[in-house]
C-alpha positions in Angstrom: 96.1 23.5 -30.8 96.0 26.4 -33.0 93.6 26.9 -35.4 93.7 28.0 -39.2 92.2 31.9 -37.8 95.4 32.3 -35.5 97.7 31.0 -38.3 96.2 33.6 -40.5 96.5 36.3 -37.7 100.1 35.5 -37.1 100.9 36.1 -41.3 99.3 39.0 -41.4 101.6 40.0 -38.8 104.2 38.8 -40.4 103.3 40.7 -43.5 102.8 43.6 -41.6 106.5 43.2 -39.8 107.9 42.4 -43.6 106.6 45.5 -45.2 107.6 47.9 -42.9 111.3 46.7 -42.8 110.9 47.0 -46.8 109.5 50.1 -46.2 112.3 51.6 -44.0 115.3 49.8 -45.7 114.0 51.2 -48.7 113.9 55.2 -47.5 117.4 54.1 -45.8 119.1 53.4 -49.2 117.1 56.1 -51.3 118.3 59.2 -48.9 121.7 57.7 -48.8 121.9 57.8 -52.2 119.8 61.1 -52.9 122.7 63.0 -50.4 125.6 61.1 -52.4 124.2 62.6 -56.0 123.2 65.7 -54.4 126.6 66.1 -53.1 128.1 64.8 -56.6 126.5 67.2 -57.8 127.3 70.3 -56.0 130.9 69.2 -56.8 130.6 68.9 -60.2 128.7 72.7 -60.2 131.9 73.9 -58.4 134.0 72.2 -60.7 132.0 74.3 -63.8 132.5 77.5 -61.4 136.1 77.0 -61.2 136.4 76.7 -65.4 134.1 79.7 -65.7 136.7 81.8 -63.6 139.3 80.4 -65.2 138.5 81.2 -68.3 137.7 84.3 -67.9 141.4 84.5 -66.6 142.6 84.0 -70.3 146.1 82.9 -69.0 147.6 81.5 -72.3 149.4 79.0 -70.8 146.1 77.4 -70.0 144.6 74.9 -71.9 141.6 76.2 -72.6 139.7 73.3 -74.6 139.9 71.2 -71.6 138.4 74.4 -69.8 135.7 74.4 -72.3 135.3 70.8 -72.2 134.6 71.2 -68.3 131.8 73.7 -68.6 130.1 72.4 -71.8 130.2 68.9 -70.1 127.2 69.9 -67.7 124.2 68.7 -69.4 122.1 68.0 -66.9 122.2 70.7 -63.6 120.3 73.8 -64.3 122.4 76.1 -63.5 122.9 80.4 -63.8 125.7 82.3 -63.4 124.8 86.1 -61.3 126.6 89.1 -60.9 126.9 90.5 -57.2 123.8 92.7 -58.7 122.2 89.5 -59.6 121.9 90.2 -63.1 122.3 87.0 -65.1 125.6 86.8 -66.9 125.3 83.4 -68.1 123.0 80.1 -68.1 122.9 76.8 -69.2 120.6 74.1 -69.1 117.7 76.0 -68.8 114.9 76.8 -71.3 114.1 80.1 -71.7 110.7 81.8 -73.8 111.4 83.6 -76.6 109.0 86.4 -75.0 110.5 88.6 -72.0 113.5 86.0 -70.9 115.3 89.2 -69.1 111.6 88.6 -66.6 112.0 84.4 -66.8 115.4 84.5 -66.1 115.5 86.7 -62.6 112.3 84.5 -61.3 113.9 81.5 -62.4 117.2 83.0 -60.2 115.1 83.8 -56.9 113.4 80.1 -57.2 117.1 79.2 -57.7 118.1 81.1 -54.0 115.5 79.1 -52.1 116.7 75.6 -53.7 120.3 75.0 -53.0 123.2 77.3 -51.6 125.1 79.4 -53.9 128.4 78.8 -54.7 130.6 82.3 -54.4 133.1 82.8 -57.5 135.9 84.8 -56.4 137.0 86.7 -59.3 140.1 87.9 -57.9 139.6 91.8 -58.8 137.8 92.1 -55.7 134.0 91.6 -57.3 132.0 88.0 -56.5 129.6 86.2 -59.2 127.2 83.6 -58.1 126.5 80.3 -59.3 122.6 79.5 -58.9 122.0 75.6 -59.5 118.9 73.5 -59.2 119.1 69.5 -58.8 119.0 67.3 -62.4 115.9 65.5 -63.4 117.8 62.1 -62.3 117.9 63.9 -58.4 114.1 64.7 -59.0 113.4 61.2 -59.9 115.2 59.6 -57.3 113.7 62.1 -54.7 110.6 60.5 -55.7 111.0 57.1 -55.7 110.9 56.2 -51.9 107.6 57.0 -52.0 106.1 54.9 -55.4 108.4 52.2 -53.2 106.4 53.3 -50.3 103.1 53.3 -52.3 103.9 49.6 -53.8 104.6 48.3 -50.7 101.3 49.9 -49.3 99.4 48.0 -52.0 101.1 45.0 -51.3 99.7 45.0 -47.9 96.1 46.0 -49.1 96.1 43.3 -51.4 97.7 40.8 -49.0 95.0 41.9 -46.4 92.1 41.7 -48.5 93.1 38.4 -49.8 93.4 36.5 -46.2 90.2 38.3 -45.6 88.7 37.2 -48.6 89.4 33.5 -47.7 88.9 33.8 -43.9 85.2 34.9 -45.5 84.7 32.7 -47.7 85.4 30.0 -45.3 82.9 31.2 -42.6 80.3 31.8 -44.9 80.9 27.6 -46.4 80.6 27.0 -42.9 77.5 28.8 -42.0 76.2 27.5 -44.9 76.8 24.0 -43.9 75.9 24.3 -40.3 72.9 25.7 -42.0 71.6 22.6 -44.2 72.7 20.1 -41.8 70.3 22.1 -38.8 67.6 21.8 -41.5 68.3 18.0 -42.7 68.4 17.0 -39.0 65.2 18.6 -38.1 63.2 16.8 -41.0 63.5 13.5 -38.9 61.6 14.7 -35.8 58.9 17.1 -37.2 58.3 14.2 -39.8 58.0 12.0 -36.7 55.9 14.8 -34.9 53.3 15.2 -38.0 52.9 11.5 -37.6 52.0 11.4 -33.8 49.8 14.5 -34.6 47.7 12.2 -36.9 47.7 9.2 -35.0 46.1 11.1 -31.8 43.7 12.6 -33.8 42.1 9.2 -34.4 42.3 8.9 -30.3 39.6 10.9 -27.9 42.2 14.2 -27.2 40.9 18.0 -26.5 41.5 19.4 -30.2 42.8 22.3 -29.0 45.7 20.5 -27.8 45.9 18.9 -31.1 45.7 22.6 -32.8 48.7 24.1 -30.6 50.6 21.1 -31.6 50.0 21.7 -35.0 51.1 25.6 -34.9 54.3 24.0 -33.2 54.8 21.7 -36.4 54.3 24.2 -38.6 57.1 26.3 -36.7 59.4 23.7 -37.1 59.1 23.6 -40.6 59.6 27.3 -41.3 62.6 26.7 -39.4 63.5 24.4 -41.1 62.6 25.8 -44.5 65.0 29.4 -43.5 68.0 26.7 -42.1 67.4 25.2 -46.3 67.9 28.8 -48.1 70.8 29.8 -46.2 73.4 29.6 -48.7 70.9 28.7 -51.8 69.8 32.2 -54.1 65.8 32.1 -52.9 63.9 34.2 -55.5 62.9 37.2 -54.4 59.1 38.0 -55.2 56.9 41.5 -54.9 55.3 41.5 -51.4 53.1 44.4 -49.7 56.1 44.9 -47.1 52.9 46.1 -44.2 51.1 42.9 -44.5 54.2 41.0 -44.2 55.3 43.1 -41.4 52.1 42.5 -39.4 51.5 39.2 -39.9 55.1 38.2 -38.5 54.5 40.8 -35.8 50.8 39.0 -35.0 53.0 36.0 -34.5 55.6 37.8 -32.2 52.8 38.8 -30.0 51.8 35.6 -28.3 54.8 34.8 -28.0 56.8 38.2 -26.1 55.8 39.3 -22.5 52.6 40.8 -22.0 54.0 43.7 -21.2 55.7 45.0 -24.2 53.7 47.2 -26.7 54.1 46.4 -30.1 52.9 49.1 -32.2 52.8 50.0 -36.2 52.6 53.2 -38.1 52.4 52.2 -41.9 50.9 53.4 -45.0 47.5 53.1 -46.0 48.2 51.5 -49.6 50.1 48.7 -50.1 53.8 48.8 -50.8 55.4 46.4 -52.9 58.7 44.9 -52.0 60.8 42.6 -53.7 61.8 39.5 -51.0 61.9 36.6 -49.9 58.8 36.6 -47.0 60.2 33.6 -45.3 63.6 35.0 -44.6 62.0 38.5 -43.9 60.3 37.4 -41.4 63.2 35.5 -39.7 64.7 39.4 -39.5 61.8 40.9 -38.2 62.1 38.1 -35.1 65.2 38.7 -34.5 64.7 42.3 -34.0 61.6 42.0 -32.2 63.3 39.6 -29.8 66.5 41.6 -29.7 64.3 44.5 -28.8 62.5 42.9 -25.8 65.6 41.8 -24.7 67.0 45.2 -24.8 63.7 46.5 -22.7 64.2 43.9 -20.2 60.7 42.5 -21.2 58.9 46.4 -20.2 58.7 49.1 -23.1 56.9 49.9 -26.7 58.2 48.9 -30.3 57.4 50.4 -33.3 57.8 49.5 -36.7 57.5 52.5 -39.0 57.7 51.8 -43.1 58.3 54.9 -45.4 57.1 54.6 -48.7 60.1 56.4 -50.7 60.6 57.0 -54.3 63.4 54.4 -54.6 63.2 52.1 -51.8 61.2 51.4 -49.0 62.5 52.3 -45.3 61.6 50.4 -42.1 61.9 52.1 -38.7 62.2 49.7 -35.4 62.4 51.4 -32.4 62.4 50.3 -29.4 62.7 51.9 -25.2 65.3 49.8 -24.0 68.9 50.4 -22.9 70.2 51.8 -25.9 73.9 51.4 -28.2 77.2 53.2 -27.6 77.6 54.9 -30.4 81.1 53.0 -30.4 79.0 50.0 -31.1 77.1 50.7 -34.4 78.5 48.7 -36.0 79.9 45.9 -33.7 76.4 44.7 -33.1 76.5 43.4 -36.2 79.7 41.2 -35.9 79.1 37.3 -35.2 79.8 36.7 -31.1 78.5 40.4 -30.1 76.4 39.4 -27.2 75.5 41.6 -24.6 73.4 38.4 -22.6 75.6 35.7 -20.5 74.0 33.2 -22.5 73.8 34.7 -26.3 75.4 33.1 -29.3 75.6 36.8 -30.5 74.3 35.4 -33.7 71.0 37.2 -34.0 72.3 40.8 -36.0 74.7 38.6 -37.7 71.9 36.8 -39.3 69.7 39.9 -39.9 72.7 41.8 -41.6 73.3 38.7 -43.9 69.3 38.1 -44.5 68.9 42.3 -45.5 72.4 42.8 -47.3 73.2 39.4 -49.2 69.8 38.1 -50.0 67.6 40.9 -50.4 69.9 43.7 -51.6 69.5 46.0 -49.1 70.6 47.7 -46.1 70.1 47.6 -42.1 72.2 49.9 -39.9 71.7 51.6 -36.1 69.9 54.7 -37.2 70.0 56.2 -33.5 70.6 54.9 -30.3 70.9 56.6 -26.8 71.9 55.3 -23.3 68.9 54.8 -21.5 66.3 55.7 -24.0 66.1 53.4 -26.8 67.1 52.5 -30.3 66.1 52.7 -33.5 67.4 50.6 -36.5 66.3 51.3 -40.4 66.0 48.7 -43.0 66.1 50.3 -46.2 64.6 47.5 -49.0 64.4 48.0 -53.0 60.8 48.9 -54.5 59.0 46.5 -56.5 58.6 48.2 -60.3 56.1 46.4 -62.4 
């Protein structure tokens, strides 16, 4: 069965296939009828250089109002009328400066040379004139309009793309959102239940360390559960010193990686104020620390660097491990992009959405090279009293 993602894969397709037919239909039909004009034109122009020889003919028996007729009806082609010197003889449809029109007229004539071929006037007494056109504004129009066709049918695709995109988003994001609450609603029942159990072995003759561990557990599973609850819901952000944060979440990460990673900090020695949610924060800085450790194959050093900046805050992770392609900035980022056999590939996803969507700010792969590590920058607004 195919689902609602491949339907919309197949219509953009479809759109794609649609517009480019438009697209080359439309440049079929506008040259065909740009050569037709432009030859209706030429014919017309010889039709004018034919009158203008005539005429100056003066055969009596001619009748010269319909020769008149033939040359004042161009009023639309640009056109002059050269001697074999080229000196302008005559010139119509063309406007001409009151100042120096002798210097207009001969670089209007060698613009004229370059734009269409002359048409020879043989006058019969063994001299040539030259008839000099350029195309009407109607051919310059039409010339033109296959590409605002071209440039309409190119927004018709942006906006068709951005609009299936738009809802395929909208869409994923009600359904992380959902997926979301229902993880949090489902855990209540069991760390309820768990709370309770705590309680009632207290009351029994049990090591209370045991009973401490278990209640760090508990208290796990609520944060969890608390991050699962705002996922999708506007948490308010509030000013926190961004180093405390940092190392308390860190402090927590440290029990709990392999002995053998180093987890080191370089921060500043007054406090900077951040504005965020500390929860969700800390639900980034896991997911990098774990992605990290991964990535180092449980061997290597971290560190978590925070600039204090003018404007914003930036936060360094670095880490030893294998490193990024440089193809993959930004893939890591994408929901599914796993590089374990058994990852949802949901981790950077998570961060990305956490940094950009709730807190305003910005995470990106910094640096990364085979073999030698990565670093990744969080950059977070200041807190301005």
């Amino acid at each position: 069965m195919s689902s609602i993602y491949d339907s919309r894969q197949r219509l953009k397709y479809i759109f794609i296939v649609t517009a480019v037919l438009i697209a080359i239909a439309s440049v079929v039909v506008s040259d065909s009828l740009i050569k037709n004009l432009a030859n209706e034109e030429r014919q017309k122009i010889e039709v004018w250089a034919e009158a203008t020889r005539v005429m100056t003919n003066e055969n009596p028996s001619l009748d010269m109002n319909l020769i008149l007729k033939i040359i004042q009806g161009n009023t639309s082609i640009p056109v002059v009328l050269c001697d074999e010197q080229d000196r302008v003889l005559s010139y119509n449809n063309i406007q001409v400066p009151e100042n120096e029109p002798e210097t207009y007229l001969k670089e209007v004539v060698q613009k004229l040379k370059h734009k269409n071929d002359p048409i020879v006037v043989d006058m019969e007494d063994g001299t040539y004139q030259y008839i000099y056109y350029d195309d009407s504004i109607i051919l310059k129009r039409l010339l033109i309009y296959p590409y605002a066709q071209l440039t309409v049918v190119f927004i018709f695709i942006l906006i068709a793309f951005l609009a299936l995109a738009s809802t395929k988003k909208a869409e994923q994001n009600k359904v992380w959102v959902g997926l979301s609450k229902e993880t949090a609603h489902q855990l209540g029942t069991p760390i309820s239940s768990l709370i309770a159990w705590i309680e009632y072995l207290k009351s029994k003759e049990i090591d209370a360390s045991y009973l401490n561990e278990m209640e760090k557990d508990v208290k796990r599973l609520e944060t969890i559960a608390d991050r699962f609850s705002k996922i999708g819901s506007d948490p308010k952000p509030e000013a926190v010193d961004i180093c405390l944060s940092l190392q308390q979440a860190l402090d927590y990460m440290n029990t709990r990686i392999s002995q053998k990673v180093k987890i080191e900090t370089q921060f500043p020695a007054s406090p900077v104020l951040v504005l965020m949610n500390e929860s969700l924060f800390a639900w980034v800085v896991e997911n990098l620390t774990k992605n990290a450790v991964d990535a180092m194959e449980g061997q290597g050093e971290i560190v978590f660097r925070v600039e204090d900046r003018k404007t914003n805050v930036r936060i360094d992770i670095s880490d030893t491990g294998k490193g990024i392609p440089k193809s993959k900035f930004k893939t890591v980022f994408n929901p599914g992009y796993t590089t374990k056999q058994r990852g949802w590939g949901l981790g950077l996803s998570l961060v990305k959405r956490i940094v950009e969507s709730y807190h305003g700010g910005k995470i990106y792969v910094k640096s990364s090279e085979p073999g030698k590590g990565t670093t990744f920058r969080i950059e977070l607004r200041k807190f301005k009293a």
